[in-house]
C-alpha positions as CSV (number, residue, x, y, z in Angstrom):
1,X,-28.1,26.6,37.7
2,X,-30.1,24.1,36.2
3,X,-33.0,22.3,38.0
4,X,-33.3,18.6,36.7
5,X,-36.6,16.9,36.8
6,X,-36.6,13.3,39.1
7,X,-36.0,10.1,37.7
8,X,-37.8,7.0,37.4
9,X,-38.1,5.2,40.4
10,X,-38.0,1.9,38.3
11,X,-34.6,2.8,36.4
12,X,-31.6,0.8,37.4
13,X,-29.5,2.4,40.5
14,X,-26.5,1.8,38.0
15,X,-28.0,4.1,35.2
16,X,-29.2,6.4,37.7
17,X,-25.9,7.0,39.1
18,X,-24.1,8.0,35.9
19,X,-27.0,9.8,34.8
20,X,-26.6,12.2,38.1
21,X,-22.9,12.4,37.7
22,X,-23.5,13.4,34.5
23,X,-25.8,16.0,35.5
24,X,-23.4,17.3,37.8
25,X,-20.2,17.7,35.5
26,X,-22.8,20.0,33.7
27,X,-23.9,21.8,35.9
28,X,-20.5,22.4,37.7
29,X,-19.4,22.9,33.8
30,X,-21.9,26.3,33.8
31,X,-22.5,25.5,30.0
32,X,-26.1,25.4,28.6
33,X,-27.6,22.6,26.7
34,X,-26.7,24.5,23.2
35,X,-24.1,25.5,24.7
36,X,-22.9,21.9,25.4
37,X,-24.5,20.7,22.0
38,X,-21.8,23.2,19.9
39,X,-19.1,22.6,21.8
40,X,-19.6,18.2,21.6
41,X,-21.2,18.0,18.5
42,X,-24.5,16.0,20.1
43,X,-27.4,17.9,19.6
44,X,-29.5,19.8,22.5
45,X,-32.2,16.8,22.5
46,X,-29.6,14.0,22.7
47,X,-28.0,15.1,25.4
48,X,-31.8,15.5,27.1
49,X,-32.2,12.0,26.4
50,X,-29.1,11.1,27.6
51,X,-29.2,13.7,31.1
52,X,-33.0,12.1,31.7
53,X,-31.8,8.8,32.0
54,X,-34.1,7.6,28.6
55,X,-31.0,7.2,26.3
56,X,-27.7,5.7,27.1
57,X,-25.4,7.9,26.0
58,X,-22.2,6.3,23.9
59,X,-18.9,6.5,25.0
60,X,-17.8,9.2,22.4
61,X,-20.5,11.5,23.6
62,X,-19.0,10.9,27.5
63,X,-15.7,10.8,26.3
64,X,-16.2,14.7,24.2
65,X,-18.1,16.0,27.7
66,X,-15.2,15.2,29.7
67,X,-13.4,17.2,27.1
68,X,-14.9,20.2,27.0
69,X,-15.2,20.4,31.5
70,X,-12.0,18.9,32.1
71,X,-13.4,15.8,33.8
72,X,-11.5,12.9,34.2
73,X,-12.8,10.7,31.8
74,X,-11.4,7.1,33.0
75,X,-13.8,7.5,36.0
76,X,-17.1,8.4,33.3
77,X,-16.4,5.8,30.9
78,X,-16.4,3.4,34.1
79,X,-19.7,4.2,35.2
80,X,-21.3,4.4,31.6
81,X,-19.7,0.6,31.1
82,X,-21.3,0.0,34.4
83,X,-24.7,1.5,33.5
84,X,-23.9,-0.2,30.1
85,X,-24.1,-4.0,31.7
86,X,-27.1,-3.1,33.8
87,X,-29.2,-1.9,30.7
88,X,-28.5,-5.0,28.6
89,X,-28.7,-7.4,31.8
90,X,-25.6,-9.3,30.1
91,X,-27.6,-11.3,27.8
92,X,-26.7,-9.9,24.6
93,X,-24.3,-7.3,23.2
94,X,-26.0,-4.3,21.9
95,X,-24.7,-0.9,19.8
96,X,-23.4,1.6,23.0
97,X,-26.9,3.2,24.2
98,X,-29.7,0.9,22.8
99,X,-31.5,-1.5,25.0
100,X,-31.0,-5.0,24.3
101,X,-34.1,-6.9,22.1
102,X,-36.1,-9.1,23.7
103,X,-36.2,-12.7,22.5
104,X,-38.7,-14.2,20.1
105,X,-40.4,-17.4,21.5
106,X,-40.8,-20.1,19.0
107,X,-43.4,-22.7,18.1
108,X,-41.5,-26.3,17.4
109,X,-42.0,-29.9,17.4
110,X,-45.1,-32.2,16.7
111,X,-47.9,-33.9,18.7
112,X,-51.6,-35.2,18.5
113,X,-54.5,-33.1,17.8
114,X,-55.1,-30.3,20.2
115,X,-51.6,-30.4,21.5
116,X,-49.4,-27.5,21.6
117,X,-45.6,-27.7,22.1
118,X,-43.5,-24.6,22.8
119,X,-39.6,-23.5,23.8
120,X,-38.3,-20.0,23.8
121,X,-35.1,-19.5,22.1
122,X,-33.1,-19.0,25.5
123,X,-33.5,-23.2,26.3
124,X,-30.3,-25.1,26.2
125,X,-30.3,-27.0,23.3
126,X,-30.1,-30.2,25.2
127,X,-33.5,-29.0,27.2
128,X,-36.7,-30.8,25.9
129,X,-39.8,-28.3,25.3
130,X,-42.5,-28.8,27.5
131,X,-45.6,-29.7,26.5
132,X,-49.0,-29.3,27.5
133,X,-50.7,-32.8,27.1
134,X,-49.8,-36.5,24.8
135,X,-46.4,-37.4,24.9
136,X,-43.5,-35.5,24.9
137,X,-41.4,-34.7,21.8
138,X,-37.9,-33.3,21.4
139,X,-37.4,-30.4,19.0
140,X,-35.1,-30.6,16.0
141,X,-32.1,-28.8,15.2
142,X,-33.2,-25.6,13.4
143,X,-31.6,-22.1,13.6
144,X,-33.5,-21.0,16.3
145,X,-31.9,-23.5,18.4
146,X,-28.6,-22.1,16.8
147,X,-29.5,-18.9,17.4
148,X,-29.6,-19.0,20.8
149,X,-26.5,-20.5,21.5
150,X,-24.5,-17.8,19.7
151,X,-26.8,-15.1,21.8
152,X,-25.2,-17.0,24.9
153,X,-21.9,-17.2,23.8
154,X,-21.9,-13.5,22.7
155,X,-23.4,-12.5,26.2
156,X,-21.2,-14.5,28.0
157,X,-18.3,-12.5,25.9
158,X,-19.6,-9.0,26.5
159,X,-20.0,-9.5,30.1
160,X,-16.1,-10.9,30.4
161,X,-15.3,-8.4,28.6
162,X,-17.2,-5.0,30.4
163,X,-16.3,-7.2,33.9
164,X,-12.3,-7.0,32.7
165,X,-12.6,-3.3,31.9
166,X,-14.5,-2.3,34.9
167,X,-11.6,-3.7,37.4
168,X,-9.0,-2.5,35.2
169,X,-10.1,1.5,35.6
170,X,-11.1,0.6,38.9
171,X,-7.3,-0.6,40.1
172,X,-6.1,2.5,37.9
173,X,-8.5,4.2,39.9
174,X,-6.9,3.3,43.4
175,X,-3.5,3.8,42.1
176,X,-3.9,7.2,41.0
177,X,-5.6,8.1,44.6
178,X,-3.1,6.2,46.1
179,X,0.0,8.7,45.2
180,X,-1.6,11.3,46.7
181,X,-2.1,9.7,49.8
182,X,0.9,10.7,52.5
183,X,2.8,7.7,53.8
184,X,1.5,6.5,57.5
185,X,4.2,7.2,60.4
186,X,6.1,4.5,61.2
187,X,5.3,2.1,64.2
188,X,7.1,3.0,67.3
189,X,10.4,1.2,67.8
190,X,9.8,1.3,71.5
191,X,6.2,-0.4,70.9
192,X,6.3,-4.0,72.8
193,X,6.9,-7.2,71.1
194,X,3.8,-9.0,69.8
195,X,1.7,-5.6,69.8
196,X,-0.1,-5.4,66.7
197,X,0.7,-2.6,64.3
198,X,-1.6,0.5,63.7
199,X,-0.9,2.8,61.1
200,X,-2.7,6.2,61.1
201,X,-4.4,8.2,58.7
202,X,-2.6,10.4,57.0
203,X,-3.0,14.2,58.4
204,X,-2.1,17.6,56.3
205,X,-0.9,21.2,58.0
206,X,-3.3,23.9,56.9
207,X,-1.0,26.9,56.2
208,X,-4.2,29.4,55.3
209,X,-3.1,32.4,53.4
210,X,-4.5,35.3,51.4
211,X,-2.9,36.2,47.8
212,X,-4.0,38.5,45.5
213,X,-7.6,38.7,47.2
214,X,-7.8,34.5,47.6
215,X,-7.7,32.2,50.4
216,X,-4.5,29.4,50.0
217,X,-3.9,26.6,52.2
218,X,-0.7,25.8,51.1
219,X,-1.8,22.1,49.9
220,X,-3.0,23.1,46.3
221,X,-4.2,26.1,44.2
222,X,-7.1,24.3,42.4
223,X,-9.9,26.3,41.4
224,X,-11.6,23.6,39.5
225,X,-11.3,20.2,40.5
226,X,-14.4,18.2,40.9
227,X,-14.6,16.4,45.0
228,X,-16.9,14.6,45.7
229,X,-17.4,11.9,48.8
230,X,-14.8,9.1,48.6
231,X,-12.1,11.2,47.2
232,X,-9.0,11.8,48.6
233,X,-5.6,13.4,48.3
234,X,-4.2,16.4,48.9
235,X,-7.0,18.5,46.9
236,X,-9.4,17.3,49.8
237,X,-7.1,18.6,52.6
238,X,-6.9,22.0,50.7
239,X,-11.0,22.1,50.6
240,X,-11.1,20.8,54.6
241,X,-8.4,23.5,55.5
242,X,-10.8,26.4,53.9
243,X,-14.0,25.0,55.4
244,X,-12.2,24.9,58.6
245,X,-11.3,28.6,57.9
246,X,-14.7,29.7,56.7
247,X,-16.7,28.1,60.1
248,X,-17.6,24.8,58.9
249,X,-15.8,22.4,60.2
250,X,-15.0,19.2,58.0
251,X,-13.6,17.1,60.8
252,X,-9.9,16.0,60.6
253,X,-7.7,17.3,57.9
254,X,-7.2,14.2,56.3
255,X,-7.4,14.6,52.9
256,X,-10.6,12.1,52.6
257,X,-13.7,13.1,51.4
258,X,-16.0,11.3,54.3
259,X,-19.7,12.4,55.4
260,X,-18.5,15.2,57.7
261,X,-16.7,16.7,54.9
262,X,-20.0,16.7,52.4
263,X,-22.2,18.1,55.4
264,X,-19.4,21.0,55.5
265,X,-19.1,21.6,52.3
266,X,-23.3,21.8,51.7
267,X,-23.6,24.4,54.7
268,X,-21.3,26.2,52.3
269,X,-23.1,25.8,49.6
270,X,-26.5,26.7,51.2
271,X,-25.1,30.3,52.5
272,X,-23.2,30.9,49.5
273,X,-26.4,30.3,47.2
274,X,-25.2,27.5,45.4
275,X,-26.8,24.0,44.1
276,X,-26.4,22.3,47.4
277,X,-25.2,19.0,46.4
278,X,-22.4,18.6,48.7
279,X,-19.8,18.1,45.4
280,X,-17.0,20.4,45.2
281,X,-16.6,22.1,41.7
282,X,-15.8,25.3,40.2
283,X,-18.6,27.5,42.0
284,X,-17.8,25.8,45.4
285,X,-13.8,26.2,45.2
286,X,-15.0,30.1,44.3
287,X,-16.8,30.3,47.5
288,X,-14.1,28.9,49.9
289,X,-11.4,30.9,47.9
290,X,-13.3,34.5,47.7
């Protein structure tokens, strides 16, 4: 399995986190880098830059790795939009994986001898520039002054437009979870009037079973989905029913994917031998089945 070197303590938490999820679909992937290079068509060192957090990676190269695992893509795409805003700090809109430039300053206006007058190209163009001693003077129109209001304009478009995206996948997101999320019991009918209503997590019947040398629960018959904490859904009550089964217990069999869940699931991991990340993937759903 692959050992990754740390990451810079001053990159963005929002970077960071795609770059480790990332990491994680390739490792739970089992492909090398050249594998991973033929089989994408982004060579060995891109895909370095891109797994060492220097280089954003564009959306075709996330889009062709979810491809060639079988990750969901929607939920990839999100964070590298995510990651996306964070890098560029929503001032201007770059090509996918470049940093945003950083914005000339500008030397304008007149005043006595000795006198300097200065304004960067991010004032308002209503703003004065400041100077440092005689009167004050207001810069003409010029294209730097032009300049900068397209810049905000064009920021203030990319940001609407990543902010729309992001809550679109993220409502697609619930929804999808949601289906495969049992319905609550209904309240009572002998409850008394006024109590407030309290609906229950949802709970799943572990059926444990072995066929043809594998361990079933009778919930699914994954063997490599990709779980990790905050999932939930039937998949997740078929990983808790085989921890329960192997000794570690996850807690209720609820189908969500909560801390005691991840603590079971990287005792697992740890006896097993495996990268002990507490993410459920090919090499995990081996160990619970075999």
């Amino acid at each position: 399995m692959s050992r990754w070197k740390g990451l810079s303590e001053e990159l963005d938490p929002r970077v960071r986190h795609l770059v480790v999820c990332l990491r994680r679909v390739k490792d739970h992937s089992g492909l090398s880098m050249r594998q991973l290079a033929a089989k994408t068509g982004y060579s060995a060192s891109s895909w370095e830059r891109y797994l060492s957090g220097r280089s954003l990676p564009p959306r075709e190269a996330v889009e062709a790795l979810a491809s060639v695992t079988g990750e969901d893509p929607v939920r990839l795409l999100a964070l590298r939009d995510v990651a996306a805003a964070a890098r560029t700090g929503g001032r201007t809109a770059t090509a996918p994986g470049e940093s945003a430039p950083a914005a000339p300053e500008t030397t304008t206006g007149e005043a006595g001898p000795g006198t300097t007058t200065t304004a960067s190209t991010e004032t308002a163009p209503e703003t004065a520039p400041r100077t440092t001693t005689g009167p004050a003077t207001v810069a003409p129109e010029g294209p730097g002054r032009r300049g900068s209001v397209r810049i905000a304009v064009a920021a203030g478009v990319v940001a609407l437009v990543l902010a729309v995206s992001s809550a679109v996948v993220l409502v697609a997101r619930l929804a999808e979870d949601g289906e495969e999320r049992a319905q609550p019991p209904p309240v009572s009918p002998t409850a008394p009037a006024g109590a407030a209503s309290v609906s229950s997590a949802p709970s799943y019947t572990c059926r444990v079973e072995r066929i043809a040398g594998r361990w079933y629960a009778g919930l699914s018959r994954t063997r490599d989905a990709i779980l990790l904490n905050g999932h939930a859904g039937t998949q997740v009550a078929e990983a808790q029913c085989l921890l329960r089964r192997a000794g570690y217990s996850p807690g209720d069999i609820d189908g969500i994917y909560g801390p005691l869940t991840e603590r079971a699931v990287k005792r697992l991991q740890k006896r097993a031998g495996l990268v002990v990340d507490g993410i459920v993937g090919p090499h995990t759903w081996g160990a619970l089945r075999g």
